[in-house]
Structure formats: structure tokens, C-alpha cells
C-alpha positions, 0 to 999 in steps of 0.5 A: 500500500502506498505510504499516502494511504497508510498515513491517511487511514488512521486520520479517517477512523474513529478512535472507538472501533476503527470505522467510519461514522455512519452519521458522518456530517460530510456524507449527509451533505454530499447526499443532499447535494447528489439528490438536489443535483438530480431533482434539478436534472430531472425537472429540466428533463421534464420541462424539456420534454414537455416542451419538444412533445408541445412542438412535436404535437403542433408540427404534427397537427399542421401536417396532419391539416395538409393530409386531411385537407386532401381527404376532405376535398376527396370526400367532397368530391365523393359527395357531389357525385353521388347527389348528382347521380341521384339527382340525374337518375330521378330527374330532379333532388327531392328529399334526403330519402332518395339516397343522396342524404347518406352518399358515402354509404352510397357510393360504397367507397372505402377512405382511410379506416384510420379517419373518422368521417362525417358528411352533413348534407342540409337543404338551404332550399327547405328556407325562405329565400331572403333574396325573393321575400316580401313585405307578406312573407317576411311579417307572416314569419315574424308574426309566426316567431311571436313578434309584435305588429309593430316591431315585425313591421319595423324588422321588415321595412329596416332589411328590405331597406338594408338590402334593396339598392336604393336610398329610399326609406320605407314607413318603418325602415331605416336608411343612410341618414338613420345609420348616420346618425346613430353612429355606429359607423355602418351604412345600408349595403344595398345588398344581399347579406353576406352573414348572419353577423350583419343583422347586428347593424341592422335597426331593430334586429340588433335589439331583438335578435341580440341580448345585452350581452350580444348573444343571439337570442330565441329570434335570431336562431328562429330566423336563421332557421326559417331563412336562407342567405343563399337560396333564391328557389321557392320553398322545397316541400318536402324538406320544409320544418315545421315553423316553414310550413306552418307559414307557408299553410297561412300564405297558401291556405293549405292543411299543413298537419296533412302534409306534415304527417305524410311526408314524416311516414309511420314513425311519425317524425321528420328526417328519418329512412321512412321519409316520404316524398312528393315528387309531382304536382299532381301527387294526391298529398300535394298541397291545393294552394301553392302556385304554380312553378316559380312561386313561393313553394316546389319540390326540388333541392335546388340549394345545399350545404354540405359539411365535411369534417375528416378527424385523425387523433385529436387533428380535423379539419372542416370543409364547409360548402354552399353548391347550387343546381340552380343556374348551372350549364344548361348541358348537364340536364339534356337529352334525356327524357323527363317523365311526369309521375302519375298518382292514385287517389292513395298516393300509388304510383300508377304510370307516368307521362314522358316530357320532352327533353331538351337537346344536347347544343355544342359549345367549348370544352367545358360546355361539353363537360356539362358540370352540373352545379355551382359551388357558391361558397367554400370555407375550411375550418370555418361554419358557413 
């Protein structure tokens, strides 16, 4: 042994046995340190850690975003084709009950088992188009909503006054010399409304359809339920809500518990598979009243909102997407032969008398594509 050592060893043993003391103050205090040292690592570990998983989670949502992005058009498109099939072998988009209200089952295509898929297909054709009402549409919905006479009369003259293109005041409207002075900043678009948000400048609808606090109230989501901001067709029967059809049977006279009843089917309620429709004028349960085509009320989707929200974990992404039928190229519907269904007395289906198609005109490329829809509005991540 090296003479260091056996001149150190005597000085480290106790007097009494010869070991080292097991309560050595020196030892306790370097214990402390090593525990301390390693409390402090593991914290700045955990921080670490929590820190790169943050990082790691945000980057991988952003590329999962992209990747959903891709799914969710592909659905869409999915979507689209069906509806258009649908509507090509019936002639016309009627009701959810033909088969376009559940398209991915339809088309029986098979996306990423790892995604979780919803399609939500909503009529904006079973509303009131904004665009086409009028003084009596607007203040039977009012009245309807339970809206006194004089408030429904100044809701109705204050939007028709927003929305028209001149400058001239209605009895109960407001124009630019009232929003001038009451300030707020706003005049009259003198167009059609490009968001349910902009009822709040309105006059009268900013103290009724919004509380104190500037949450919607009962009257706003009664409205926006009855109303559509992006259909200009008549009311579509057979996907009209109650409150739609209830006004519908005062400006039309017509029996709205006879229609509602048939077109719920046995089980008594809307929007489920034993739906009916009606599909012709002439069908039996076709309420006596309504005008003729172009008036308030048909029997055609014309108008839809299709919602498309694809999830992977906890990323998603959310197409939202107005498509019209109406106005689209005229190609895409001719040359095949109309029929007209006949009905009996109980509502059977008994023959159907052919109408003339139209005939297939040549024209440039996309012409002869014939597409047949327009999409009016598109948003991602953001409800229309």
C-alpha cells in the first residue's frame, strides 16, 4: 500500500472501533447535494420534454391539416357525385330519402379506416329565400316567431331597406341618414347579406335578435332557421320544418298537419329512412294552394350545404360548402327524357307521362363537360 494511504487511514477512523461514522456530517451533505443535483436534472428533463412533445404535437397537427385537407376535398368530391347521380337518375333532388342524404354509404367507397368521417348534407332550399321575400312573407314569419305588429313591421321595412339598392326609406325602415346618425359607423349595403353577423347593424334586429350581452337570442336562431342567405328557389316541400310550413299553410291556405304527417311516414317524425316524398304536382298529398312553378313553394333541392369534417387523433379539419343546381350549364340536364309521375287517389304510383327533353347544343370544352352545379361558397375550418 502506498505510504499516502497508510498515513491517511488512521486520520479517517474513529478512535472507538476503527470505522467510519455512519452519521458522518460530510456524507449527509454530499447526499443532499447528489439528490438536489438530480431533482434539478430531472425537472429540466421534464420541462424539456414537455416542451419538444408541445412542438412535436403542433408540427404534427399542421401536417396532419395538409393530409386531411386532401381527404376532405376527396370526400367532397365523393359527395357531389353521388347527389348528382341521384339527382340525374330521378330527374330532379327531392328529399334526403332518395339516397343522396347518406352518399358515402352510397357510393360504397372505402377512405382511410384510420379517419373518422362525417358528411352533413342540409337543404338551404327547405328556407325562405331572403333574396325573393316580401313585405307578406317576411311579417307572416315574424308574426309566426311571436313578434309584435309593430316591431315585425319595423324588422321588415329596416332589411328590405338594408338590402334593396336604393336610398329610399320605407314607413318603418331605416336608411343612410338613420345609420348616420346613430353612429355606429355602418351604412345600408344595398345588398344581399353576406352573414348572419350583419343583422347586428341592422335597426331593430340588433335589439331583438341580440341580448345585452350580444348573444343571439330565441329570434335570431328562429330566423336563421326559417331563412336562407343563399337560396333564391321557392320553398322545397318536402324538406320544409315545421315553423316553414306552418307559414307557408297561412300564405297558401293549405292543411299543413296533412302534409306534415305524410311526408314524416309511420314513425311519425321528420328526417328519418321512412321519409316520404312528393315528387309531382299532381301527387294526391300535394298541397291545393301553392302556385304554380316559380312561386313561393316546389319540390326540388335546388340549394345545399354540405359539411365535411375528416378527424385523425385529436387533428380535423372542416370543409364547409354552399353548391347550387340552380343556374348551372344548361348541358348537364339534356337529352334525356323527363317523365311526369302519375298518382292514385292513395298516393300509388300508377304510370307516368314522358316530357320532352331538351337537346344536347355544342359549345367549348367545358360546355361539353356539362358540370352540373355551382359551388357558391367554400370555407375550411370555418361554419358557413
Amino acid at each position: 500500500m502506498s505510504p499516502f494511504f497508510k498515513e491517511m487511514i488512521p486520520r479517517i477512523h474513529s478512535k472507538k472501533g476503527g470505522k467510519l461514522p455512519t452519521n458522518s456530517p460530510r456524507k449527509g451533505s454530499v447526499l443532499i447535494a447528489v439528490l438536489a443535483m438530480t431533482a434539478l436534472v430531472s425537472f429540466i428533463l421534464l420541462e424539456f420534454m414537455e416542451e419538444a412533445t408541445a412542438k412535436i404535437k403542433y408540427y404534427g397537427l399542421f401536417y396532419n391539416r395538409d393530409d386531411l385537407r386532401t381527404e376532405a376535398y376527396s370526400v367532397l368530391e365523393t359527395t357531389l357525385a353521388v347527389i348528382d347521380e341521384i339527382r340525374e337518375i330521378d330527374n330532379a333532388l327531392h328529399s334526403p330519402v332518395q339516397g343522396w342524404g347518406n352518399p358515402l354509404q352510397y357510393s360504397k367507397l372505402q377512405f382511410d379506416p384510420s379517419l373518422k368521417i362525417d358528411v352533413r348534407i342540409s337543404d338551404e332550399t327547405a328556407k325562405f329565400s331572403l333574396t325573393r321575400a316580401d313585405p307578406l312573407i317576411l311579417n307572416t314569419i315574424f308574426d309566426e316567431m311571436g313578434i309584435s305588429l309593430q316591431d315585425a313591421e319595423t324588422l321588415t321595412d329596416s332589411i328590405l331597406d338594408w338590402i334593396d339598392e336604393d336610398d329610399l326609406e320605407r314607413l318603418n325602415g331605416a336608411e343612410i341618414d338613420y345609420y348616420e346618425n346613430i353612429g355606429n359607423g355602418y351604412n345600408p349595403a344595398n345588398a344581399e347579406l353576406q352573414s348572419w353577423e350583419e343583422l347586428r347593424l341592422i335597426k331593430g334586429f340588433d335589439t331583438l335578435f341580440f341580448d345585452e350581452t350580444g348573444h343571439p337570442t330565441d329570434y335570431f336562431n328562429q330566423f336563421k332557421s326559417a331563412v336562407s342567405l343563399y337560396s333564391s328557389s321557392p320553398v322545397n316541400l318536402n324538406s320544409a320544418g315545421s315553423f316553414v310550413l306552418a307559414v307557408l299553410a297561412r300564405l297558401s291556405g293549405f292543411d299543413k298537419e296533412a302534409l306534415d304527417t305524410y311526408i314524416s311516414g309511420l314513425d311519425g317524425e321528420r328526417d328519418t329512412p321512412d321519409d316520404r316524398l312528393i315528387n309531382s304536382r299532381n301527387h294526391p298529398f300535394f298541397p291545393t294552394g301553392i302556385t304554380s312553378s316559380g312561386g313561393i313553394a316546389d319540390l326540388q333541392s335546388q340549394v345545399l350545404k354540405v359539411e365535411v369534417d375528416v378527424e385523425r387523433g385529436e387533428s380535423n379539419f372542416l370543409l364547409s360548402t354552399i353548391v347550387s343546381w340552380t343556374g348551372a350549364n344548361p348541358s348537364a340536364n339534356t337529352g334525356r327524357t323527363n317523365v311526369e309521375t302519375v298518382y292514385s287517389d292513395d298516393g300509388k304510383i300508377i304510370g307516368g307521362k314522358p316530357q320532352r327533353g331538351g337537346t344536347k347544343t355544342k359549345g367549348n370544352a367545358r360546355a361539353e363537360l356539362g358540370y352540373p352545379f355551382q359551388v357558391k361558397r367554400i370555407t375550411e375550418n370555418f361554419k358557413i
